[in-house]
N, C-alpha and C positions, 0 to 999 in steps of 0.2 A: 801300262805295266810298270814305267820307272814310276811310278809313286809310291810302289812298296819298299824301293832301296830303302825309302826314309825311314822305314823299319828297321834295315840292315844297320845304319848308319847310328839310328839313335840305340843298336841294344851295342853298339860296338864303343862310340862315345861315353851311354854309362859305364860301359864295363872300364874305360881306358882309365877313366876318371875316377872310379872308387878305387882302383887297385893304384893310381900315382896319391890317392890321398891315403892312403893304408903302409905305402912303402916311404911315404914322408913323414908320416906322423906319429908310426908305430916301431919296433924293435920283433923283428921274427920271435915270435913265441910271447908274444905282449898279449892279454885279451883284457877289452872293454865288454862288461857283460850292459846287454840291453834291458833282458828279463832272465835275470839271472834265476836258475841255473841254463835254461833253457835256450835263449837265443844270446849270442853275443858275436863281437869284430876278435876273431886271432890271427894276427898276423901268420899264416904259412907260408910259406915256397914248394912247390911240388916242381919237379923233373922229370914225371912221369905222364901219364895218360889218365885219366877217369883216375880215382879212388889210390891215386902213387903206383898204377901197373904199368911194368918196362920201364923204367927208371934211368933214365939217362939216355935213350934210345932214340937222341933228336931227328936225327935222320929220317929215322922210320917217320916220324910224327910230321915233320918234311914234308915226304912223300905222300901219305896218305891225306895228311890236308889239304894240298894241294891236288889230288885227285878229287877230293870232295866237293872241294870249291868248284870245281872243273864241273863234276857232273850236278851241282846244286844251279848253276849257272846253265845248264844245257835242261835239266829238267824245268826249269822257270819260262825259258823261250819256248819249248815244246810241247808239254804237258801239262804246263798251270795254267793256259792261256783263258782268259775265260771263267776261271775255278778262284773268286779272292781270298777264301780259304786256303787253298793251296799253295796259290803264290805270298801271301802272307806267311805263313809258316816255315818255306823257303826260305824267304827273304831272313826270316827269325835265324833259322836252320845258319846264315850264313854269317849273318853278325855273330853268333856265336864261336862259328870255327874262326873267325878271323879275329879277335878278339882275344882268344886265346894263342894263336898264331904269332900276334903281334908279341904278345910276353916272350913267345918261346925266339921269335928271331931275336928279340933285344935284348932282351934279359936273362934267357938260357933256362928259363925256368917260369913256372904258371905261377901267379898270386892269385892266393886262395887266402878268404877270408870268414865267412858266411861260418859260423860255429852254430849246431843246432841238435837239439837234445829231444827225444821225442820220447817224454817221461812216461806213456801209458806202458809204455815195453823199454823202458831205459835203454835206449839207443842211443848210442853218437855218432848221427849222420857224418859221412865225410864231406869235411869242410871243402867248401866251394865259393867261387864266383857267381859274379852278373853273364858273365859270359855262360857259365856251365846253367846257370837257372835257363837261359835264355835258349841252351841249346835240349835242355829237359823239356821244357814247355814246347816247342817247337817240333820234340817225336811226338809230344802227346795231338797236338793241330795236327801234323801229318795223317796219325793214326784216323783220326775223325773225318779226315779229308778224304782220304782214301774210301771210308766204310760209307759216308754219303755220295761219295761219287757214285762207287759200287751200286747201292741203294737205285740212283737214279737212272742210272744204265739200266737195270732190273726189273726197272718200270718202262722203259724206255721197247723194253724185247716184249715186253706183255703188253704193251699197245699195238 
């Protein structure tokens, strides 16, 4: 089971690492376009949660992380046991909130960089991290874990 921290640890390290090379190299509000106009690096700061909601509400973000972490860590020993799906996804699930964690103890605020434009519907996703990719990807592993376990349990009563 600890072989999947190294999950935790490398989506926490990339994230640490693109967001101290973005707050060294860039100016808040600076963007590097990649494939312009569509993807590029802008420099943001959010104070909030997801998408700039509750805005300066550290505390809350505090607590609730720290609840996460709590039961991300209890469901790992309990109910991923067995499932690498599961516990991989977790593990994703943790490097994510801790990642983003880490900004908000030190820095008071999330660096967000990830600019991305989804021209078939001219959308401007809200700018995000390695940390927020990592905890996007990680509902979607959940989701899947969850609907094959299901699955197999299903199979499991009709035997």
């Amino acid at each position: 089971m600890k072989k999947y921290y190294g999950i935790a640890i490398l989506a926490i390290l990339l994230d640490q690492i693109t967001k101290w090379m973005i707050v060294k190299n860039m100016e808040v509000g600076e963007r590097i376009g990649i494939w312009d106009p569509w993807l590029g690096l802008l420099s943001h700061r959010n104070k909030g949660a997801a998408w700039g909601m509750l805005q300066g509400q550290m505390w809350l973000f505090t607590i609730v992380t720290i609840g996460v972490i709590i039961a991300i860590l209890y469901f790992f020993y309990t109910e991923a046991k067995g499932k690498p799906l599961f516990q991989a996804s977790l593990m994703l699930l943790f490097g994510g909130a801790v990642g983003n964690f880490i900004d908000r103890l030190f820095r008071g605020e999330v660096v967000d960089f990830v600019d991305v434009l989804i021209p078939i519907i001219n959308y401007e996703f809200p700018i995000f991290n390695v940390a927020d990719a990592a905890l996007s990807i990680a509902v979607v592993m959940l989701l899947i874990a969850v609907i094959l376990d299901d699955q197999q349990q299903k199979k499991k009563v009709k035997q």
